[in-house]
Backbone atoms as SQL, in Angstrom:
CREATE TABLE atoms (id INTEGER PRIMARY KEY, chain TEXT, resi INTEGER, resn TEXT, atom TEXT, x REAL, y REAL, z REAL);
INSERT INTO atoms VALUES
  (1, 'A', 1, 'UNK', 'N', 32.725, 80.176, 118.061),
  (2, 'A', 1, 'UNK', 'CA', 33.956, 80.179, 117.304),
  (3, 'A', 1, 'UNK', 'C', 34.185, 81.557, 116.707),
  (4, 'A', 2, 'UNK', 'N', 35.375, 81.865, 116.659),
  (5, 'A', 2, 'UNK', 'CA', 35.826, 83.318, 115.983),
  (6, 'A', 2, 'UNK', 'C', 37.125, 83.664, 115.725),
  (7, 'A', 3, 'UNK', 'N', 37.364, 84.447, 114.456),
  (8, 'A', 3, 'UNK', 'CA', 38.934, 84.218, 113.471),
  (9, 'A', 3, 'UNK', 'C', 39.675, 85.010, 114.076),
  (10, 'A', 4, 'UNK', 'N', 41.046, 84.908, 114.315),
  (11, 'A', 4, 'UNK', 'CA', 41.970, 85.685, 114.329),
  (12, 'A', 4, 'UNK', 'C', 42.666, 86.168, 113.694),
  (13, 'A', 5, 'UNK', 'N', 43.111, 87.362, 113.814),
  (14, 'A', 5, 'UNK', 'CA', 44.031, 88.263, 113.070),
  (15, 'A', 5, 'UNK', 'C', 45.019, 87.661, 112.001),
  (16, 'A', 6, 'UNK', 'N', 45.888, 86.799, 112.665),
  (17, 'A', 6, 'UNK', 'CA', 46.465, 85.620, 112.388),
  (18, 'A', 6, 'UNK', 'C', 46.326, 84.730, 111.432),
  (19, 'A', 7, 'UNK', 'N', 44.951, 84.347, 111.788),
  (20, 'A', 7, 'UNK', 'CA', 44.326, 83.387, 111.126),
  (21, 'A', 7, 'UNK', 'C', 44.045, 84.190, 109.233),
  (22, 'A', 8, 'UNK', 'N', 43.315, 85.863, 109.860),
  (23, 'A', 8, 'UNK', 'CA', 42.905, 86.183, 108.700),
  (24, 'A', 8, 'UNK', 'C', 44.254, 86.463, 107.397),
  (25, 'A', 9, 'UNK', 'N', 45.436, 85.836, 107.756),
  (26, 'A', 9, 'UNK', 'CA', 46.492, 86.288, 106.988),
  (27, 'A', 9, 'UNK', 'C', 46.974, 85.113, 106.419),
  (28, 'A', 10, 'UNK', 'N', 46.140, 84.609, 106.509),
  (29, 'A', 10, 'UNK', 'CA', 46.356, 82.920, 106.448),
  (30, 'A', 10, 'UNK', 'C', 45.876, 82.392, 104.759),
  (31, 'A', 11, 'UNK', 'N', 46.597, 82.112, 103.801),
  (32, 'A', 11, 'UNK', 'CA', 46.122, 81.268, 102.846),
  (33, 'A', 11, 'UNK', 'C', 45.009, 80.208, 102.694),
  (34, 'A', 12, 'UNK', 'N', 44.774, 79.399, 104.086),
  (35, 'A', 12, 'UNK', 'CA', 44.227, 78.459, 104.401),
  (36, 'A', 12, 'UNK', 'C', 42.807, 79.047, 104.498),
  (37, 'A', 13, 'UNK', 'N', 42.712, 80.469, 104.668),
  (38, 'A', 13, 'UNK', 'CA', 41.153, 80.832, 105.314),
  (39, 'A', 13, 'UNK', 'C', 40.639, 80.520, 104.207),
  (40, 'A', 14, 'UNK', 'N', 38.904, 80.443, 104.185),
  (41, 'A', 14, 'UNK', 'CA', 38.073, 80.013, 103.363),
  (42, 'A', 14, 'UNK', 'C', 37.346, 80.881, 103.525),
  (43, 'A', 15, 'UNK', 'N', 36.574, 81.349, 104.689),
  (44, 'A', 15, 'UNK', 'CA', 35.023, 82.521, 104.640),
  (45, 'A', 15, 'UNK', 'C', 34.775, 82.211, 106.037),
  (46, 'A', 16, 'UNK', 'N', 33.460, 82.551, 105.943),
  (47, 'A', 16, 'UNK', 'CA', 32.218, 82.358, 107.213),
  (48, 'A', 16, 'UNK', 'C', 31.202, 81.623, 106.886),
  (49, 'A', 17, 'UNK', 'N', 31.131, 80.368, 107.835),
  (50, 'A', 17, 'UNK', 'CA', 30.163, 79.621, 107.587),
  (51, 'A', 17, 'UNK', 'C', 28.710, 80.261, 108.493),
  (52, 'A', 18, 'UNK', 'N', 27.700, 80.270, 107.538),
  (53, 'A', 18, 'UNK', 'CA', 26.667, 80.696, 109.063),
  (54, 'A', 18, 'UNK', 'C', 26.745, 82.264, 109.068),
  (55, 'A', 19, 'UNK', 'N', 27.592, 82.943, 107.571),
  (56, 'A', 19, 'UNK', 'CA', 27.164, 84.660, 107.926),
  (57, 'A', 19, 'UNK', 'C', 28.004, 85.092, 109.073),
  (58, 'A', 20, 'UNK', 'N', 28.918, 83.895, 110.294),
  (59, 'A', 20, 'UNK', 'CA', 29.654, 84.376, 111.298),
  (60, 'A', 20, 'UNK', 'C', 31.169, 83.876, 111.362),
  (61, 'A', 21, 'UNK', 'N', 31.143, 82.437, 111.091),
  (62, 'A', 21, 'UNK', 'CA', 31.641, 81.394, 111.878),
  (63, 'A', 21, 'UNK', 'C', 32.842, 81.358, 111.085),
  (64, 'A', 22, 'UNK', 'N', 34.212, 81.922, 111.070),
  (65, 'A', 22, 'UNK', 'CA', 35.531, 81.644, 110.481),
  (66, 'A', 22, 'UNK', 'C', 35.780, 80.170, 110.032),
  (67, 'A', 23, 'UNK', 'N', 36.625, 80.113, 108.842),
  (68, 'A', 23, 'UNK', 'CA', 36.440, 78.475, 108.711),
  (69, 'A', 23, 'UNK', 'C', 37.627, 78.573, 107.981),
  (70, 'A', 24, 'UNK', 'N', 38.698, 77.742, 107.435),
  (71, 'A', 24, 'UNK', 'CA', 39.748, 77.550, 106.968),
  (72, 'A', 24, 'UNK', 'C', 39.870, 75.754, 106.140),
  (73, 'A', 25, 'UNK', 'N', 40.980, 75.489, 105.846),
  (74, 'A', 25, 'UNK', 'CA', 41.102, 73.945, 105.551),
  (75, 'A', 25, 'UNK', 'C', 41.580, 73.463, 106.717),
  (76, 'A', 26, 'UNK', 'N', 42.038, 73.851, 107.461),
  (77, 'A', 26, 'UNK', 'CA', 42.269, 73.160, 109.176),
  (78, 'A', 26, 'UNK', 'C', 40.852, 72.978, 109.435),
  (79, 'A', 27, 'UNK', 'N', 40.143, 73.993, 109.841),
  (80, 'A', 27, 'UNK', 'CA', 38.665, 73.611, 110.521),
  (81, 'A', 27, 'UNK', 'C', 37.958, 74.038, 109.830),
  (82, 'A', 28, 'UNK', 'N', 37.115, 73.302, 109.129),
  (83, 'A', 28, 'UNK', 'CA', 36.338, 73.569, 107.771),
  (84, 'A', 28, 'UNK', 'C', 34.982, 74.082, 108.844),
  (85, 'A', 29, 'UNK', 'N', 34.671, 73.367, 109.989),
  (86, 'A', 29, 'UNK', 'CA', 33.590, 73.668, 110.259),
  (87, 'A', 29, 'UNK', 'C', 33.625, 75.068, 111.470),
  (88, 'A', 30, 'UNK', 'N', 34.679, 75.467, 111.534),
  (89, 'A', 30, 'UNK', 'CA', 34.737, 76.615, 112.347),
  (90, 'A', 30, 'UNK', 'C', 35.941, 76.903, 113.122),
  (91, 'A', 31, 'UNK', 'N', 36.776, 77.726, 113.173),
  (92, 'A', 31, 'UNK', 'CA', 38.232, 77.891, 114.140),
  (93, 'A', 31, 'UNK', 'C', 37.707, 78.027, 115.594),
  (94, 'A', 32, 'UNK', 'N', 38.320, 77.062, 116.134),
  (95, 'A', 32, 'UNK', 'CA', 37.628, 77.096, 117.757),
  (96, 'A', 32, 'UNK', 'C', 38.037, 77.806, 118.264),
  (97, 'A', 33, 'UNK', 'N', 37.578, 78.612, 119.299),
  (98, 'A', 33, 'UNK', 'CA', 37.511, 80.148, 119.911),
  (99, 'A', 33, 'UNK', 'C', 39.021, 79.470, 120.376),
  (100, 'A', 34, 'UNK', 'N', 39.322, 78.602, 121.038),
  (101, 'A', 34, 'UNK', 'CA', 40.606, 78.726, 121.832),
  (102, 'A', 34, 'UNK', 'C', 41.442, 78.280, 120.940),
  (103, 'A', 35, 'UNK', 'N', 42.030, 78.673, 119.780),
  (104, 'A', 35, 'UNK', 'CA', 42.806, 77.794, 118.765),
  (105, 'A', 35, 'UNK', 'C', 43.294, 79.512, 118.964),
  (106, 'A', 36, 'UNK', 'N', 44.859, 79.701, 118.828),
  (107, 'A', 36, 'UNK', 'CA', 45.223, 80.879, 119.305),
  (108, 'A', 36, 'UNK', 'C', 46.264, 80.669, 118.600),
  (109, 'A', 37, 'UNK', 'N', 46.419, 80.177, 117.766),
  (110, 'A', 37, 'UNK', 'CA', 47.235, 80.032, 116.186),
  (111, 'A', 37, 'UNK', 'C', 48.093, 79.278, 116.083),
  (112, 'A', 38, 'UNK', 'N', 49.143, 78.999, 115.424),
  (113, 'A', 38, 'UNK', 'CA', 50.185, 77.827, 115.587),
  (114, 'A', 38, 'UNK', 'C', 51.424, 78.272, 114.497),
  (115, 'A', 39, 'UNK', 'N', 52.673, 77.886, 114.743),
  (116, 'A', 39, 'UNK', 'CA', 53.547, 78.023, 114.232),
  (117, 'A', 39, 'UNK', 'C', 53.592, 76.762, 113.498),
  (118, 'A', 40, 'UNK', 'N', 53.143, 75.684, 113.486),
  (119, 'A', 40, 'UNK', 'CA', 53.279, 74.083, 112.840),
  (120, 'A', 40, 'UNK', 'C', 51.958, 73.871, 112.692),
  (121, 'A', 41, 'UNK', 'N', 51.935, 72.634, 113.115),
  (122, 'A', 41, 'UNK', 'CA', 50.497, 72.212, 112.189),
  (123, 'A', 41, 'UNK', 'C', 49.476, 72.580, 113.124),
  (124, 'A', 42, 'UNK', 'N', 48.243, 73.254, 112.001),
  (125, 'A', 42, 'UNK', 'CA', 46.809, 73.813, 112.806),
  (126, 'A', 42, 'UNK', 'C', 45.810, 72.396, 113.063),
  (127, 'A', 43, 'UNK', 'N', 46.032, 71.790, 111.928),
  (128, 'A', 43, 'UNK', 'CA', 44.682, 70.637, 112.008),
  (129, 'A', 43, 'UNK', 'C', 44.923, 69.754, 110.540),
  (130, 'A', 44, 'UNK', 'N', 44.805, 68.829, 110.806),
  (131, 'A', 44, 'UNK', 'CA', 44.328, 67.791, 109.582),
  (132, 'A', 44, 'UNK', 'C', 45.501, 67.796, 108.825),
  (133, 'A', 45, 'UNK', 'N', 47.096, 68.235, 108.730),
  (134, 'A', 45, 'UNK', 'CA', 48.088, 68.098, 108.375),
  (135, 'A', 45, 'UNK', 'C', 48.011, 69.768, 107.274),
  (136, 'A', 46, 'UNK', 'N', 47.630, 70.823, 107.963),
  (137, 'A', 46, 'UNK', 'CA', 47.373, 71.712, 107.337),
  (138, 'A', 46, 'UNK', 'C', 47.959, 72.865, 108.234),
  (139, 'A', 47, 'UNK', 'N', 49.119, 74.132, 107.826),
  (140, 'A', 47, 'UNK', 'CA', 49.748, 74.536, 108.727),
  (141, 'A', 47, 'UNK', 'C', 49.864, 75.967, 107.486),
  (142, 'A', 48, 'UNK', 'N', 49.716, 76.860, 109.162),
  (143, 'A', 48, 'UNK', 'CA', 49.947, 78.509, 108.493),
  (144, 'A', 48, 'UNK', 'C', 50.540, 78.785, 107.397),
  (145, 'A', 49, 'UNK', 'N', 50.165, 79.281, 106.664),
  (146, 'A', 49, 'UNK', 'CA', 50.915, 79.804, 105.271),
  (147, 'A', 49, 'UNK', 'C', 50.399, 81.181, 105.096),
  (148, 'A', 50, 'UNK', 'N', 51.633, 82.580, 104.945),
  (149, 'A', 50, 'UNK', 'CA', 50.942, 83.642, 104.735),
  (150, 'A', 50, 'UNK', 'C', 50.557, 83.822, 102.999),
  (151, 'A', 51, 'UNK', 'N', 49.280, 84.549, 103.194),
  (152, 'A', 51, 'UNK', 'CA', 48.817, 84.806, 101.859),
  (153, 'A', 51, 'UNK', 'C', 50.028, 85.331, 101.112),
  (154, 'A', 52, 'UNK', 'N', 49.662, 85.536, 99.726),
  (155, 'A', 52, 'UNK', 'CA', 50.530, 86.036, 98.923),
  (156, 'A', 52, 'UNK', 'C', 50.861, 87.704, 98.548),
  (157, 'A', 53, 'UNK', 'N', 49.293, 88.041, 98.917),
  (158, 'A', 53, 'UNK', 'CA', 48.718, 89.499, 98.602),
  (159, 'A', 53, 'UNK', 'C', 49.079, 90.321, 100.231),
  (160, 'A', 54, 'UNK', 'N', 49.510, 89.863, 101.360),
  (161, 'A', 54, 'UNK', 'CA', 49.510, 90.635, 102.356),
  (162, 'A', 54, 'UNK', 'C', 51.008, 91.643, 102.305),
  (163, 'A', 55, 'UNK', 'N', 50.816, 92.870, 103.034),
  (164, 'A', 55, 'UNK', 'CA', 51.432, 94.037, 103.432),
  (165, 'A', 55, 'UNK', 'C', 52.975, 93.283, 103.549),
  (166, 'A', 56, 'UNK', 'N', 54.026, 94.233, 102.986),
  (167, 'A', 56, 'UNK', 'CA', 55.081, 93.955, 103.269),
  (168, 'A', 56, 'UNK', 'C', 55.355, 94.052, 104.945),
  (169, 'A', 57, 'UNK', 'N', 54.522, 94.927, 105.398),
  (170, 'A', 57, 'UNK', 'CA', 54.765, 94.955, 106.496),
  (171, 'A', 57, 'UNK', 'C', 54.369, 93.615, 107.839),
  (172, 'A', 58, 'UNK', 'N', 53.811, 93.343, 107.375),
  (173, 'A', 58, 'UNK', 'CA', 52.971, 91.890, 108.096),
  (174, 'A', 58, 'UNK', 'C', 53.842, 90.691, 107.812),
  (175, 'A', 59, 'UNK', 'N', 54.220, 90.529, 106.602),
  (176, 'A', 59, 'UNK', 'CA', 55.661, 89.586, 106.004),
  (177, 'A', 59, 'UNK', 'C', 56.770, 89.512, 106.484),
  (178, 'A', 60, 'UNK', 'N', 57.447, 90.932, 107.109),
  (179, 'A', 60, 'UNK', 'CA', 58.772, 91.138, 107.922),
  (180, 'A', 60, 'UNK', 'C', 57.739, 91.131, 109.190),
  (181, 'A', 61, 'UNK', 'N', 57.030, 91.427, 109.847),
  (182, 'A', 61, 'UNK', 'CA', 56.540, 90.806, 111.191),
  (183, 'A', 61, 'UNK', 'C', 56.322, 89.343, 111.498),
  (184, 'A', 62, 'UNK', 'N', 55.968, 88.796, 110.531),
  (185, 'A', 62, 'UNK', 'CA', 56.151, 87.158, 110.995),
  (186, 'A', 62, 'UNK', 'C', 57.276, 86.524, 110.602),
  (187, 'A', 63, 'UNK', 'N', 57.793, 87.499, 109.682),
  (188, 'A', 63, 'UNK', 'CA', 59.559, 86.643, 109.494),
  (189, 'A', 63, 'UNK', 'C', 60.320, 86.630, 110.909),
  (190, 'A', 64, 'UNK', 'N', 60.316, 87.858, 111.563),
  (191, 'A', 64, 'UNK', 'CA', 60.841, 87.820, 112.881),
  (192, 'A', 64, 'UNK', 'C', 60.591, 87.393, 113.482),
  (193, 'A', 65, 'UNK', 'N', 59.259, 86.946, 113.975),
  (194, 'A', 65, 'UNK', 'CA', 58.261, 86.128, 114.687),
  (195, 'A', 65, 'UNK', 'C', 58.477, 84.808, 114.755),
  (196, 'A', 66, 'UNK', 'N', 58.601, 84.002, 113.229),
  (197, 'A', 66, 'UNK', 'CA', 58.656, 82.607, 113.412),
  (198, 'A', 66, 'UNK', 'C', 60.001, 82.153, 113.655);
């Protein structure tokens, strides 16, 4: 398992379980390597939200995006 870019912009992230293993409130026990992000729901009724603290620039990139 391993986080994406995506993922790391994500409110939902939590840490590394295991010193490696990306983990969020979607997949507490690890983001599965093929989970390649989602515009709606990731898992367990739990769906992308950008952090609060990220780059204006990353904010107008997924505004256009979604």
């Amino acid at each position: 398992m391993i986080g994406f870019a995506l993922c790391d912009q994500c409110k939902h992230k939590i840490g590394l379980k295991d010193g490696w293993c990306v983990t969020c409130s979607a997949f507490p026990d690890g983001i599965p390597a093929r989970f390649h992000g989602s515009r709606e729901e990731c898992k367990n009724g739990v769906c992308f939200e950008l952090k609060e603290d990220v780059p204006d620039y990353i904010r107008e990139t997924w505004d256009k995006i979604r």
